[in-house]
N, C-alpha and C positions, 0 to 999 in steps of 0.2 A: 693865571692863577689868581692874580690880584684882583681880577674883575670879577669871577669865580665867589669870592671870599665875601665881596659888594653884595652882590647878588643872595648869598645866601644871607648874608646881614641883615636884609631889608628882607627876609622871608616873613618874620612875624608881623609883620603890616601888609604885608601883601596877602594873608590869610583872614586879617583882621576884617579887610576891606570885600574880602571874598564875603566873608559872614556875614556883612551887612546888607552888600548887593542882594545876595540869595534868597536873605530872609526873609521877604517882604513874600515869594515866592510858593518858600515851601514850611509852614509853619510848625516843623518837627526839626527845626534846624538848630534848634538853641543846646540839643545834648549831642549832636554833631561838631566833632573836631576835624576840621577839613585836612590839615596838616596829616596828622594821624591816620585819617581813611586814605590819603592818598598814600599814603607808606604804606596800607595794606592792600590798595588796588593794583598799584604800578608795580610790575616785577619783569625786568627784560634780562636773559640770557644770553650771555656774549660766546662768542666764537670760542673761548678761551675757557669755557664753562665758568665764568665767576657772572657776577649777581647787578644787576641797578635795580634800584627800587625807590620808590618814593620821587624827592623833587630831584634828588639825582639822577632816576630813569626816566624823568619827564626831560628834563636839560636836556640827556642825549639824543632824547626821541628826537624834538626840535630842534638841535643840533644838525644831525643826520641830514632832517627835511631841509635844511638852509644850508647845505654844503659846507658845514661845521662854525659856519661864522657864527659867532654866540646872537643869538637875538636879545632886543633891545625889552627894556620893561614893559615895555606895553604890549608887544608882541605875546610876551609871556603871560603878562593878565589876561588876555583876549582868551590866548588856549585852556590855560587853567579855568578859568571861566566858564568856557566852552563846555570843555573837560566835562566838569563838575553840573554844568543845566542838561547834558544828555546822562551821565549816572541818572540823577534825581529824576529827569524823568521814565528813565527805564525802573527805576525803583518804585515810582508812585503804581506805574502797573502792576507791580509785583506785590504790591501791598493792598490791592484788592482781595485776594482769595490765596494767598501765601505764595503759589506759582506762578508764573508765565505761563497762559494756556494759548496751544499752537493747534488746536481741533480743528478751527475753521481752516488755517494758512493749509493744515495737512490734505484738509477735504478740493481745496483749489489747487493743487499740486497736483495731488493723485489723480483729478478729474482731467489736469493738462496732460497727463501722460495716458488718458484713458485708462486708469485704474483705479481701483474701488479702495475706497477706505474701509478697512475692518475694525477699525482702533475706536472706540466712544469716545476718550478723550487723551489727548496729548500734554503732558505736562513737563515744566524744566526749571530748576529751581535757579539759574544763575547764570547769566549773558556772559558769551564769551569776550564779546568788543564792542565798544563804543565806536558812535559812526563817526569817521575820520578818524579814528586812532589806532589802537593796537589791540591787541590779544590782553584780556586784565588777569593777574592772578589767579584765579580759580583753572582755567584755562592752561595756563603757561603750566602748574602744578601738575598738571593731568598731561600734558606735553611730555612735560622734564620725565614724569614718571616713565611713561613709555619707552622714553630713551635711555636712560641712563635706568631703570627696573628699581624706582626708588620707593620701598610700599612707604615710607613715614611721608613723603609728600602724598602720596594718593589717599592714605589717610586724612591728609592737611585740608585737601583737596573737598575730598567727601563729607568730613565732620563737617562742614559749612552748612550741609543739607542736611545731616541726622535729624535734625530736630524737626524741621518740616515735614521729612518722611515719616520719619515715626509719630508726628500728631496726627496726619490725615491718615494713615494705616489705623488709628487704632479708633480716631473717628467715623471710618469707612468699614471699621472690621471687618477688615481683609485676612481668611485664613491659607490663603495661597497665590506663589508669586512664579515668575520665571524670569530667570536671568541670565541675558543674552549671551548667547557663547562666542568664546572667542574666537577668530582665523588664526593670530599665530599663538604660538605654544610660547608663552612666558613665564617665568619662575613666579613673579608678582600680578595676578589675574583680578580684575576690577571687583566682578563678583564673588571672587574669596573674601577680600577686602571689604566689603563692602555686606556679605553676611553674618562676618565677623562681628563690625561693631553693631547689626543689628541684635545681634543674641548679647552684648554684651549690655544693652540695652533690654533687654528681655523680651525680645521680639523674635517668637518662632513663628517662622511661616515654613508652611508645607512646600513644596517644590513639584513642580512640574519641569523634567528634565530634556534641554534643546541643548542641541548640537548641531554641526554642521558637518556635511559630507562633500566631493567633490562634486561638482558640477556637470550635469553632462553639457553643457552647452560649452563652459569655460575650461573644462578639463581639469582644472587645476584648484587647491584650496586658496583663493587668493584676497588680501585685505580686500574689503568694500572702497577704502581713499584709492586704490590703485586705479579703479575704473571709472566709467564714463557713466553721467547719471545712466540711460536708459539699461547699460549692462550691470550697474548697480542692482535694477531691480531684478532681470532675467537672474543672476545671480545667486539672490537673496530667495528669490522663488524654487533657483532649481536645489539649492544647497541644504536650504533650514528641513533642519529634522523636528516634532515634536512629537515626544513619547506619550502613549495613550494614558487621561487622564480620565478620570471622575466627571462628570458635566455637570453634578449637582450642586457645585458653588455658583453663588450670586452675584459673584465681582472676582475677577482676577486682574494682577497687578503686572506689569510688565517693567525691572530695572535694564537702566544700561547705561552707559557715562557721558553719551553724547550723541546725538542724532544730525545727521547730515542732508541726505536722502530721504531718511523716515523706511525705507527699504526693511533693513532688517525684522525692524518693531513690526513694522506694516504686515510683513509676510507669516510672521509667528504666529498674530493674530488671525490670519489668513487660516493658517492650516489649523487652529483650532475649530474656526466656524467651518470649517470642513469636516471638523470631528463632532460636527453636529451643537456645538458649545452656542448657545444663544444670550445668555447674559453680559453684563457688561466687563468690557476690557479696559483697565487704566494701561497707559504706559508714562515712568516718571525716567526721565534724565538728570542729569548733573549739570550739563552741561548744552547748549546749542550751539551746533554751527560750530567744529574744527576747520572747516573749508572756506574757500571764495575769502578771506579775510585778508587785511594786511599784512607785512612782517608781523612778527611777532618776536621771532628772535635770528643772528647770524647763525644759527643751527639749523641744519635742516631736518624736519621731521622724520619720521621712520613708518 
């Protein structure tokens, strides 16, 4: 505990120093409080349901990784350090054109499984990990939720991206969306949530309504995470329903909370340009990549 107490003592110099190294770096750094973002980044879930976040949930991460021996100062500057030059760099992409655009990555995926991309462009407003670390915030929010059916984190969760979405919707005017249905049957659903605070927002969009049926290949309605990429897609092909729509819009918008596979989005789009639909499809996520990641928390997901 003594050492514990040290350590957090000499925290405000060890940010200080972080600021200076950085700034040289990234020149938007001067209304950046590193202390601060890192309490909003870091959020780990313990076995016990209670919380670390911040340099607390940093200690333990690196804890963990050292076989709990507490690492020495400079170990710790090194990862914080780290930490903090892949954030910023994942951020500088993102601050090109508001999103993360995954078009291309989508178009070299689907080309490796021999399948065609329907989608014009893939969008996601916020990384779920940093490489070598864990699951950040936004991520973990959208975790907890699912497990524990908590709408005020998926809320927490989502208000992240209200505001991105609802500029490019209304500088794309966009007058209809579809949003992706669920596998299982929960009390608290992404896209209830999630059209909620767009109206609350004042944003009506038209709907185009997908659902999902069983499978003849799979038999069964079952999660997308359960299965193996290529039965992801057979999956996502034999199951997705979309109800006949209009083809006379010039953009349709595609939500959903997270993309793994790109499967689902993928196939929606599919079965429209099967319903003769030629114009262009966005699809915007919340989140990338639930999968292939490190811990994230001693919970297992659901």
């Amino acid at each position: 505990m003594i050492i514990l107490e040290i350590i957090h003592e000499s925290q405000i110099h060890r940010f200080q120093k972080l600021s200076k190294d950085l700034s040289d770096e990234y020149d938007w750094l001067d209304d950046v409080n590193l202390e601060e973002l890192l309490d909003d980044l870091v959020w780990i879930l313990l076995a016990d349901w209670t919380w670390k976040y911040g340099f607390d949930g940093f200690i333990y991460k690196i804890q963990k990784e050292n076989n709990w021996i507490l690492p020495n100062e400079e170990l710790l500057y090194r990862r914080l350090y780290s930490f903090f030059i892949s954030f910023f760099e994942e951020e500088r992409k993102r601050r090109k054109n508001w999103f993360f655009d995954w078009t291309e990555s989508l178009a070299i995926i689907m080309n490796s499984y021999n399948e065609k991309k329907y989608i014009d462009k893939l969008l996601f407003t916020q990384i779920s990990t940093l490489p070598h670390f864990w699951r950040l915030r936004w991520a973990t929010e959208l975790y907890y939720w699912k497990l524990d059916q908590n709408k005020n984190l998926i809320e927490k969760s989502i208000s992240r991206s209200i505001d991105l979405i609802i500029n490019y919707i209304n500088k794309n005017s966009f007058k209809i969306a579809i949003f992706t249905p669920p596998t299982i049957k929960r009390v608290v659903q992404f896209k209830d949530v999630l059209k909620e605070l767009l109206y609350k927002n004042k944003i009506e969009l038209q709907e185009i309504k997908c659902y999902k049926i069983k499978s003849d290949i799979i038999h069964t309605l079952r999660p997308q995470k359960e299965l193996k990429w290529n039965d992801r897609i057979i999956n996502a092909r034999k199951s997705i329903v979309v109800e006949d729509f209009k083809t006379d819009y010039d953009k349709i918008i595609i939500f959903d909370d997270n993309f793994t596979t790109w499967a689902t989005i993928n196939f929606i789009a599919e079965k429209m340009r099967f319903s003769w639909y030629k114009w262009e499809i966005i699809a915007i996520t919340i989140i990338w990549n639930f999968e292939y990641i490190p811990w994230l928390t001693d919970v297992l997901e659901i």
